[in-house]
N, C-alpha and C positions, 0 to 999 in steps of 0.2 A: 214415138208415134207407132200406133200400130202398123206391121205389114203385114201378117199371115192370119187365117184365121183356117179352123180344124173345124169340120163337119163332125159331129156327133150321135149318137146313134140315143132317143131322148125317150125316156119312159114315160106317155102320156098321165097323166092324174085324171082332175075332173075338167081340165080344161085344155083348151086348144097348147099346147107347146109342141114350136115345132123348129126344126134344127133351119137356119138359116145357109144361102148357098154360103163354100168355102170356098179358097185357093189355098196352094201353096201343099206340103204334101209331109212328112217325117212322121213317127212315134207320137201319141196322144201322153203328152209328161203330166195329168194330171196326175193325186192322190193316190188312186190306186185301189185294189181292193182290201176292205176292211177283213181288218183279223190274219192278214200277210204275214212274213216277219221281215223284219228289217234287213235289206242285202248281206249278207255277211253275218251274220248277226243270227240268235236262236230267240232274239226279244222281239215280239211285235211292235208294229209299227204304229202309232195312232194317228188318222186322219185327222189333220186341223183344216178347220173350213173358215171364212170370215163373212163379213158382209160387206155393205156399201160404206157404213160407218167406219170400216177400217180396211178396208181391201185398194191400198193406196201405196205408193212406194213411200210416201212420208213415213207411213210405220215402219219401216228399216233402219229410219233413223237413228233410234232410239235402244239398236244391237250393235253392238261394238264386232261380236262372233260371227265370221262368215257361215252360211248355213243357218242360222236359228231362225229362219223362215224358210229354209228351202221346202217345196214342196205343197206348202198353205194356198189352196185355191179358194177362191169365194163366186158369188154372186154380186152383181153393181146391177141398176137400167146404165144400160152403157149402148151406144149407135157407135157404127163402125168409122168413125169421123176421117171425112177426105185432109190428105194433104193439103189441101187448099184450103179448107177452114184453118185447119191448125199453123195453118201460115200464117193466115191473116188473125188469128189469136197471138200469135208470138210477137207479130207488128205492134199489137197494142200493149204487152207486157212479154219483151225478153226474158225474161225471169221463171217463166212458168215452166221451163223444162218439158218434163212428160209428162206432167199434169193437166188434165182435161177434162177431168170430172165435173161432170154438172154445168160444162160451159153451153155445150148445144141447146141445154132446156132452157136454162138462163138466157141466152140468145131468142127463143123460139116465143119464152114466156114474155118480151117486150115486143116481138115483130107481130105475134095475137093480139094483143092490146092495143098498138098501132092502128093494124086492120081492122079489131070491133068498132074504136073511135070513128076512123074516117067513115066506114059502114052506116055507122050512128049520125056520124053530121053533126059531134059534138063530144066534148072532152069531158061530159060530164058520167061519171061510172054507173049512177044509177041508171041512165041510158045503153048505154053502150054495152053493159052488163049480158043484155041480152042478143047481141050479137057475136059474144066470144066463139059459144060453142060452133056455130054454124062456120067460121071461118077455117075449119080445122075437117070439114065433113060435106059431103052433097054437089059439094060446085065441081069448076075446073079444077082443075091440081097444078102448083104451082110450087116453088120449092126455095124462090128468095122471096124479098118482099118487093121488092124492083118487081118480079115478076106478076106477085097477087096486084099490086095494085093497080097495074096496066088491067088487070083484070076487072077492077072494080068500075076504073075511071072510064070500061068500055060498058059501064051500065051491067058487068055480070057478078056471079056469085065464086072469091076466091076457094080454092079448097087446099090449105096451104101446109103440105106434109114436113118441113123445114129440117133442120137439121138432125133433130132426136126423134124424127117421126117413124113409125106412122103415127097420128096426134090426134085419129079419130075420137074426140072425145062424148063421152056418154053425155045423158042429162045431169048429173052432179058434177059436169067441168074437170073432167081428170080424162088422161088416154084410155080407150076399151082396150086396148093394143099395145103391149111395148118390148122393147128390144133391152137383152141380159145381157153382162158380156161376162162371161166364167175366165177370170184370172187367176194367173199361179207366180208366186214368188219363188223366184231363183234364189243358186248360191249366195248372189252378191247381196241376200235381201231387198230386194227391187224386182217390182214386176216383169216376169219375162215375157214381153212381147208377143215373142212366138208362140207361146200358147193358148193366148186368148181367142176364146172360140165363143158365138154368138148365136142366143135362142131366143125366137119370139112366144113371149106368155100372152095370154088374151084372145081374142077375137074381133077385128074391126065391123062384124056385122052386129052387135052390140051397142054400136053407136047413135049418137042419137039422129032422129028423122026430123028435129025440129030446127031449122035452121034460121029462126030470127025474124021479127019486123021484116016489111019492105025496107029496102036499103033508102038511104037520101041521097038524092041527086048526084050523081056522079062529079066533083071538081068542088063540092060544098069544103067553104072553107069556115073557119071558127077561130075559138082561144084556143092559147095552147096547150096541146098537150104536156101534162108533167110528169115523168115518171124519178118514183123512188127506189133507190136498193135497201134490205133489211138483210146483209150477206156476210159471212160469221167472219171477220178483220182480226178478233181473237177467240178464248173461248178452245175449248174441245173440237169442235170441227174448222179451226181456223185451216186446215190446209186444203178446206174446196175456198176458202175465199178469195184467192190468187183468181183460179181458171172461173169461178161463178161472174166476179169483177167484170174480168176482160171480156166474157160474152156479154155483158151488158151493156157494156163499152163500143163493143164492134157494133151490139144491133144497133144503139141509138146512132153512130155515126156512119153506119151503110142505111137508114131508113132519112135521114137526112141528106145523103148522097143522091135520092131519090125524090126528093121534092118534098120529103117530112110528112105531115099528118095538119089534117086541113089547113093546109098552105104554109104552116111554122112548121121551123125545126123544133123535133120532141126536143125538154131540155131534162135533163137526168138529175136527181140528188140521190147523191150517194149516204150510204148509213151502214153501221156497224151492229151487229145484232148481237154479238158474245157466243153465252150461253147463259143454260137455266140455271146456272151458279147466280147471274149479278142480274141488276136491273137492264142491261147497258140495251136491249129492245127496247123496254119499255119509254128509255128517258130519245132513242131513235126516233119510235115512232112519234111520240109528239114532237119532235124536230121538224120532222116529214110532211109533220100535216098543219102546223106552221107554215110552212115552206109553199103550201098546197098543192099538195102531191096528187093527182087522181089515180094513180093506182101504186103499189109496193111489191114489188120483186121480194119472193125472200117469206119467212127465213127458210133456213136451211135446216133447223132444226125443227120436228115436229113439236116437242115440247114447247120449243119458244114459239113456233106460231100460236100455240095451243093458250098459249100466254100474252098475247098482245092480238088474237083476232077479232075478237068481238069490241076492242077499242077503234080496229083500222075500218071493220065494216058498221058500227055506230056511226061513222064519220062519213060513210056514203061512201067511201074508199075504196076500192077493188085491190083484193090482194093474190096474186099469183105465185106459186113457190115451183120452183125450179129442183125441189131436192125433199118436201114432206113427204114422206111415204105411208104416214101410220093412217089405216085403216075409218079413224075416228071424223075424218072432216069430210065423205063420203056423206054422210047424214047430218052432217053439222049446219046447225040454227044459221045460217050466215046471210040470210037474206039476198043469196045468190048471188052474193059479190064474192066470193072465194072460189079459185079455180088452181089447179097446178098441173104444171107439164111433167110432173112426175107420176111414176105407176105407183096403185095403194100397193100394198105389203102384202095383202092377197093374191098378187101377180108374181110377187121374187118369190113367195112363198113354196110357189106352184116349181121356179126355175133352181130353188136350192135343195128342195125336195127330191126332185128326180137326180141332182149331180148325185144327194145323199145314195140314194137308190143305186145308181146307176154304178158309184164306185164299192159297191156290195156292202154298204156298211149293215149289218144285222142288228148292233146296238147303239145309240146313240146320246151324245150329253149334249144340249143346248145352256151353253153362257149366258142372259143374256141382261142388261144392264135396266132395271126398273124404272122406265117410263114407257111415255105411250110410243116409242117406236120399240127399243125393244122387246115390250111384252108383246105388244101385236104381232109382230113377226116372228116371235118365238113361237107363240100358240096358233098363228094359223102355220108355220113350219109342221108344227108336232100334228097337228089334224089332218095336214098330208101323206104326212109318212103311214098316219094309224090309217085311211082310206086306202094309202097302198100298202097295207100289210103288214106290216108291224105292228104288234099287242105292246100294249099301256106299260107293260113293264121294261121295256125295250128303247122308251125313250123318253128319256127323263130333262126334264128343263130346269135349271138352278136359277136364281132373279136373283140380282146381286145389286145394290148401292154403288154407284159407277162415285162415289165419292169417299166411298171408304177409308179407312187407313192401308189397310190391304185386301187381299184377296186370298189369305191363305186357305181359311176354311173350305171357302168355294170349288179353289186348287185340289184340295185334301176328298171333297166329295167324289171329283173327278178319278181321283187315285183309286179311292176304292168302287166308282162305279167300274174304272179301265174298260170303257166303251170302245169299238173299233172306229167310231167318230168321235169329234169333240167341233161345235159348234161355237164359235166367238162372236157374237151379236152387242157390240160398244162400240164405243171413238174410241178418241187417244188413253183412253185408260188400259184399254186391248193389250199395248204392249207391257204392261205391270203382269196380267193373266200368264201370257203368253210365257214369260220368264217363268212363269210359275213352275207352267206345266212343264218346259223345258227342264227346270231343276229336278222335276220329278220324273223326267224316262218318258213325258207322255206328249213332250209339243213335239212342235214340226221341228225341232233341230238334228241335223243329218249327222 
């Protein structure tokens, strides 16, 4: 769990980022400045950065050597999550440790869905489609769904910031607004706590002014609500499926603790999404919609949404992702049944850019693995940096096959770019890199 978090001092870009209040008080242990040398040492030191894709204590797993992450700080959307969520996530799966990633979105992306339906007066998506955004913007504020819907059943309009908020979302169904959390890997290879510090990218006056239909009668009851999960069980991002799970878990059974969604309890089908290796979304989603599901949590991976959307919103389906980030469904054909509670890649871009900045890196090498999350976030990364000052030569991006046999090559560019950054933008293939560079002088190993 977190307990402290560190005020930071944030180099604006093109857009609003702005350092979040702190507690708690000691030494800022991020990275450091680039081009430093190592304590003790006449070798420079190379900053390793990560992302949401791998900035996880799972990747520690996979080092035997204390230290071979010491130091590696990254970028996530990460909310500063109460003790009291994380309690009530541990009641539904013991298991999940300090893993919390993507549970609040996951929690927020069914308790939205929830309140569009009952709003709507009907479980049907292509309806109700158009009440998501308004729930999230305009009304009262409200921060469980016990709460919104006292609000609704009083005939008003909820405005429901939930757990991963602020959730003002624009007219393309994504937050104008969201909250980064900059994590650093300790000795033990495992996130240290202590140094996680929190910055809001966006601006909530960007949101949208359209807030939906008139509502239907306040206490209108209907069919049931169905919801599906599409949340990665294996696969490369199999280690947010634990914490994605349990928030899906808690909302459907605190919005049923509350009288459900026109008069029924929502009922949940769960599903496995993999990755862009296998079919295993594809052969999900038609599970799902067998099952008839009116709306699909998930996936987690931008690729595989990218790969089973236009079959979930053909179906009249509404699909919300708790963890897409890539840039691409911002604009996408979806007939305005796609929404997610996570920020595009546009926003971490802005929050990974200034740490780059900020811990004086002058050169820079972005990793980052060939599909549509990592190149998006590689290239609007490298666009920020070149707006704040940095020439083309200075920041070089490498695209790698996240399914290779290896990574030497890739590794070998690094060597001879010897950047005072090194950016790692993958899943679990990160830690194969990660060895790399360590073999060669240039990872985070202490």
């Amino acid at each position: 769990m977190r307990t402290r978090t560190y005020a930071r001092s944030i180099a604006v870009t093109s857009a609003a980022l702005v350092a979040l209040s702190a507690c708690g008080g000691g030494d800022d242990g991020g990275g450091g400045s680039g081009g430093e040398a190592a304590e003790g040492s006449g070798e420079k030191q190379v900053n390793i950065y990560g992302t949401d894709g791998n900035m996880g204590s799972t990747l520690g797993e996979d080092f035997e050597e204390e230290g071979a992450l010491a130091g590696m700080s990254g970028t996530l959307p990460l909310t500063e999550l109460s003790g009291d969520f994380t309690d009530r996530l541990l009641q539904v799966d013991p298991d999940l440790g300090n893993t919390f990633n993507y549970a609040g979105e996951t929690y927020d992306a069914i308790v939205i869905t929830a309140l569009a339906a009952q709003l709507a007066g009907t479980n049907d998506a292509n309806v109700f489609k158009a009440y998501v955004n308004g729930t999230t913007t305009g009304g009262e504020k409200c921060d469980t769904y016990q709460a919104c819907i006292e609000i609704v059943n009083a005939g008003g309009n909820p405005d429901y910031d939930g757990i991963s908020g602020p959730l003002a979302f624009v007219d393309a169904g994504e937050p104008a607004a969201a909250s980064f959390g900059i994590q650093t890997f300790g000795d033990d290879n495992t996130i240290d706590d202590s140094q996680t510090e929190f910055v809001l990218a966006g601006d909530e006056a960007n949101a949208t002014t359209d807030e939906g239909p008139p509502p239907a009668p306040p206490g209108t009851t209907g069919e049931q609500l169905v919801m599906g999960t599409l949340l990665p069980l294996t696969g490369d991002l199999a280690f947010l499926g634990p914490p994605e799970v349990a928030g899906a878990k808690l909302a459907v059974q605190e919005i049923n603790a509350a009288g459900g969604v026109l008069g029924q309890d929502v009922r949940l089908e769960e599903g496995d999404s993999g990755d862009a290796t296998t079919d295993t979304a594809t052969q999900t989603v038609d599970r799902l919609l067998q099952a008839g599901v009116n709306a699909i949590v998930g996936a987690a991976s931008s690729t595989v949404s990218l790969n089973v959307i236009d079959r979930i919103t053909a179906a009249g389906v509404m699909q919300i992702s708790p963890a897409n980030t890539s840039d691409q469904f911002t604009t996408y054909n979806d007939n305005g049944l796609y929404f997610r509670t996570a920020p595009p890649d546009v926003l971490q871009a802005r929050a990974l850019a200034d740490l780059l900045a900020e811990d004086g890196n002058n050169t820079i090498g972005i990793l980052a693995r060939n599909d549509s999350y990592g190149n998006g976030l590689a290239e609007n990364t490298r666009e920020n940096l070149l707006a704040g000052g940095l020439s083309e030569d200075q920041v070089v991006n490498v695209i790698y096959d996240p399914n290779a046999a290896n990574f030497d090559a890739e590794v070998q560019q690094m060597v001879e770019l010897n950047p005072d950054g090194i950016v790692v933008i993958g899943f679990n293939e990160s830690s194969r890199i990660i060895e790399g560079l360590n073999e060669n002088g240039i990872g985070p190993q202490r």
